[in-house]
C-alpha positions in Angstrom: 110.9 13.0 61.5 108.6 14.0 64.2 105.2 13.8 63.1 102.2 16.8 63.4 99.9 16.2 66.5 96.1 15.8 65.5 95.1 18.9 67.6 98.0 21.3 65.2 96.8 19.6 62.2 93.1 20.5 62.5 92.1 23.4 60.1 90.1 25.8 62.4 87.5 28.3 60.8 88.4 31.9 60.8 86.7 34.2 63.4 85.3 36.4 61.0 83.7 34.0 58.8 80.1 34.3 58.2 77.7 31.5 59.9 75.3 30.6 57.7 71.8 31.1 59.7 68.7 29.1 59.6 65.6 29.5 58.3 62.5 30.3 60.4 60.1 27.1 59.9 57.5 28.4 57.5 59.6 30.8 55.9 60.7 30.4 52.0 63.7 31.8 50.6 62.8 34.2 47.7 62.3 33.0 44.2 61.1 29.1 45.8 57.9 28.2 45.4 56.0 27.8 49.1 53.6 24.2 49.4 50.3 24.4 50.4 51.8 22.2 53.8 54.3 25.2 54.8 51.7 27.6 53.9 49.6 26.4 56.3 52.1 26.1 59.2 53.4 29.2 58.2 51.6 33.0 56.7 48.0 31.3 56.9 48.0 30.5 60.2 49.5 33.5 60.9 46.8 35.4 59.1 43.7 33.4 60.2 44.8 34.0 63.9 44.4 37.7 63.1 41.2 37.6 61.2 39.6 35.1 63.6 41.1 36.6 66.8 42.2 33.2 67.9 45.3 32.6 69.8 45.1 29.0 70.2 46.3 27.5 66.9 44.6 24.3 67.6 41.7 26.5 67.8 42.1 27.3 64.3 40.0 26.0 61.4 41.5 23.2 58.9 41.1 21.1 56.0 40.2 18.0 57.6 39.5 15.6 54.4 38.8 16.2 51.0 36.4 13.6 49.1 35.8 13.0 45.0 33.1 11.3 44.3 32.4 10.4 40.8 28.4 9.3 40.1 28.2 6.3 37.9 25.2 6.6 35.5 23.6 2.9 34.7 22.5 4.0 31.1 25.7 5.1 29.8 28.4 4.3 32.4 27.3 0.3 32.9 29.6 -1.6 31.8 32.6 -3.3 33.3 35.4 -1.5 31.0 33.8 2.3 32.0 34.0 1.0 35.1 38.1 -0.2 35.7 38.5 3.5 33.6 37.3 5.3 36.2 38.8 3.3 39.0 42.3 4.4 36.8 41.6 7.4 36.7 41.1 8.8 39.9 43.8 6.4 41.5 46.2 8.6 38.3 44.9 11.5 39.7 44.7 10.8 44.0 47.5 8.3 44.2 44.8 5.7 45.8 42.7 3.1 45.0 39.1 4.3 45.0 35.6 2.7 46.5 33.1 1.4 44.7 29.6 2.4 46.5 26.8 0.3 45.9 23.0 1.0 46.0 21.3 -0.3 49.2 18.2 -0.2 48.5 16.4 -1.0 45.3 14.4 1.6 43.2 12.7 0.9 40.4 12.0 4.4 39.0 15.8 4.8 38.9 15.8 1.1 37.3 18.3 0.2 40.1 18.4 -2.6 42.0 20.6 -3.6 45.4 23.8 -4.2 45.2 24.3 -1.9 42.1 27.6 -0.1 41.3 26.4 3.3 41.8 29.6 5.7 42.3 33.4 5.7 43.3 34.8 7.8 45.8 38.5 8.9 47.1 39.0 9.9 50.9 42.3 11.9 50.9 43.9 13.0 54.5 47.5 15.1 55.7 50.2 15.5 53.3 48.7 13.4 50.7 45.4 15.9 50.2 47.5 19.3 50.9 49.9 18.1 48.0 46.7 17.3 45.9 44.8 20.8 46.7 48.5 22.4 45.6 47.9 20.7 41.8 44.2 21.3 42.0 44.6 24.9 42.4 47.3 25.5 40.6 47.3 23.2 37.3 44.0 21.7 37.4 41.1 24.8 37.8 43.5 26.8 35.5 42.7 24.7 32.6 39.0 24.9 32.6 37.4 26.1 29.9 36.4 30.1 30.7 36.9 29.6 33.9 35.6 32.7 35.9 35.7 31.7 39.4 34.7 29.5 42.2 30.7 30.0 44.0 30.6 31.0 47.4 28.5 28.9 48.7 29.1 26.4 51.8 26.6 24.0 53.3 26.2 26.1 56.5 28.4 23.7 58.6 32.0 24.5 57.2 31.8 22.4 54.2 32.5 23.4 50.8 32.0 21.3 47.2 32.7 21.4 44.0 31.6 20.3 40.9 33.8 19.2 37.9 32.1 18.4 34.5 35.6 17.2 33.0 37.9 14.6 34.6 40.5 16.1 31.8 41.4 19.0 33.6 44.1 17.1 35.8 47.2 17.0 33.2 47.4 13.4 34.8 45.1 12.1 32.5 45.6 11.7 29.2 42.4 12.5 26.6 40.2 10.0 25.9 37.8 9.1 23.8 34.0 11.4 23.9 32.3 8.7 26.1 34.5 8.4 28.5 34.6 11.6 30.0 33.0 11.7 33.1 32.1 14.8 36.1 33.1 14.2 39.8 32.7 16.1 42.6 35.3 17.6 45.5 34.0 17.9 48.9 36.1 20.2 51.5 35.4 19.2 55.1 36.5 21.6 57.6 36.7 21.7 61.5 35.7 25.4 61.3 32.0 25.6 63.2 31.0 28.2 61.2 30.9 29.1 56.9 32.4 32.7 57.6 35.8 30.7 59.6 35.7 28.1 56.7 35.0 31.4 54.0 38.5 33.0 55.5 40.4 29.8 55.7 39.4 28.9 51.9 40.3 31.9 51.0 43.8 32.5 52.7 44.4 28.7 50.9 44.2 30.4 47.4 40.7 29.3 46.3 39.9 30.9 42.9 35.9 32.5 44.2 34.0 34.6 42.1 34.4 38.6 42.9 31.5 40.1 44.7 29.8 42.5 42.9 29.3 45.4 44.3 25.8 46.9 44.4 24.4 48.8 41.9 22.9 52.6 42.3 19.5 52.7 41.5 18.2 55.5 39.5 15.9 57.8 40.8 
C-alpha cells in the first residue's frame, strides 16, 4: 500500500481564517489590570511627553530610587529583639535585607554615642521598586486610617517623601503587639530637574495628593 507523502499529509490553515494580531507594547487588553512597569512604558510616557513638550523619551523624568528609612529611637527602640523586628519587617515588606546606619559622631544631648544603631534603611531600584510602588499605592495608602490625601510638597530638586506613622499598613505584616509599631519614611528620587516635571510625573503614576482648594471669594 503506497504510503501518503509528508508534503499531502500536512494540514494547511484555511485562507480565510482569522490571524490572531499582536498587541502594541504598552497596551492592555480590557478587563487586565496594567503594572506600574507597562504604565510607564506605555500611557505615562505618552502623556508626560505631551504635558512636558518633550520628544526625547530619555529626556523624560523618572523614578530613579525609592528609599525607607525607619528612625530607631534609643529610649524605646534599644534593644536587640526591636531591633531583628524591624530588620523583618521591611525585608517582608521590600524583599531585601535592610542597613543598619550608625551614628558617627557622638552627641551627648541626644545620649548617643559613635557607633550607635541609629536607623535602617531600604534602597529599592527597576522592577523591584515599580512592583513595590504598585502595592504601595494600591493596598498599602488605602488602608490608613482617614486617609485624605497625599501633601504637595517636594524638596525643590525633584524629590518627594513621605511619612508613615504605621508599619501595619502593608498587609505583609501581620499585627503586632503596641510597642512594636514603628513610622518610616519613603523617599522618591527623581531625574526630573524641576518639582513641576516631578509634580506631573507623580501624578500621571497615581499618587493619592490632596485636592487644591480653590480660593475663596471674599466678602465685600
Amino acid at each position: 500500500m503506497a504510503k501518503a507523502s509528508p508534503k499531502s499529509a500536512s494540514k494547511k490553515t484555511p485562507s480565510n481564517q482569522p490571524t490572531q494580531k499582536l498587541r502594541p507594547a504598552g497596551k492592555m487588553a480590557k478587563g487586565s489590570y496594567a503594572t506600574l512597569h507597562d504604565r510607564l512604558r506605555g500611557p505615562i510616557r505618552e502623556a508626560l511627553k505631551e504635558q512636558l513638550k518633550i520628544t526625547n523619551i530619555h529626556a523624560l523624568p523618572r523614578i530613579e530610587k525609592v528609599i525607607l528609612n525607619v528612625g530607631i529611637n534609643k529610649s524605646k527602640m534599644d534593644s536587640k529583639e526591636i531591633h531583628a523586628y524591624i530588620g523583618e519587617c521591611l525585608s517582608t515588606i521590600t524583599g531585601l535585607k535592610p542597613i543598619y546606619t550608625k551614628a558617627r559622631v557622638a552627641i551627648s544631648n541626644f545620649k548617643t554615642r559613635e557607633g550607635l544603631v541609629v536607623g535602617a534603611m531600604v534602597t529599592l531600584r527597576g522592577r523591584r521598586m515599580e512592583e513595590f510602588i504598585d502595592r504601595l499605592l494600591s493596598t498599602a495608602l488605602p488602608r490608613i486610617r482617614d486617609f485624605r490625601g497625599l501633601p504637595t510638597r517636594l524638596d525643590g530638586q525633584g524629590n518627594y517623601a513621605i511619612g508613615l506613622k504605621d508599619h501595619t499598613i502593608f498587609p505583609e505584616i501581620a499585627p503586632p503587639e503596641p510597642g512594636k509599631i514603628f513610622g518610616m519614611q519613603i523617599q522618591f528620587a527623581t531625574t526630573a530637574k524641576n518639582d513641576a516635571a516631578a509634580m506631573a510625573l507623580l501624578k500621571l503614576v497615581g499618587m493619592p495628593f490632596k485636592p487644591e482648594r480653590a480660593p475663596s471669594s471674599k466678602r465685600s
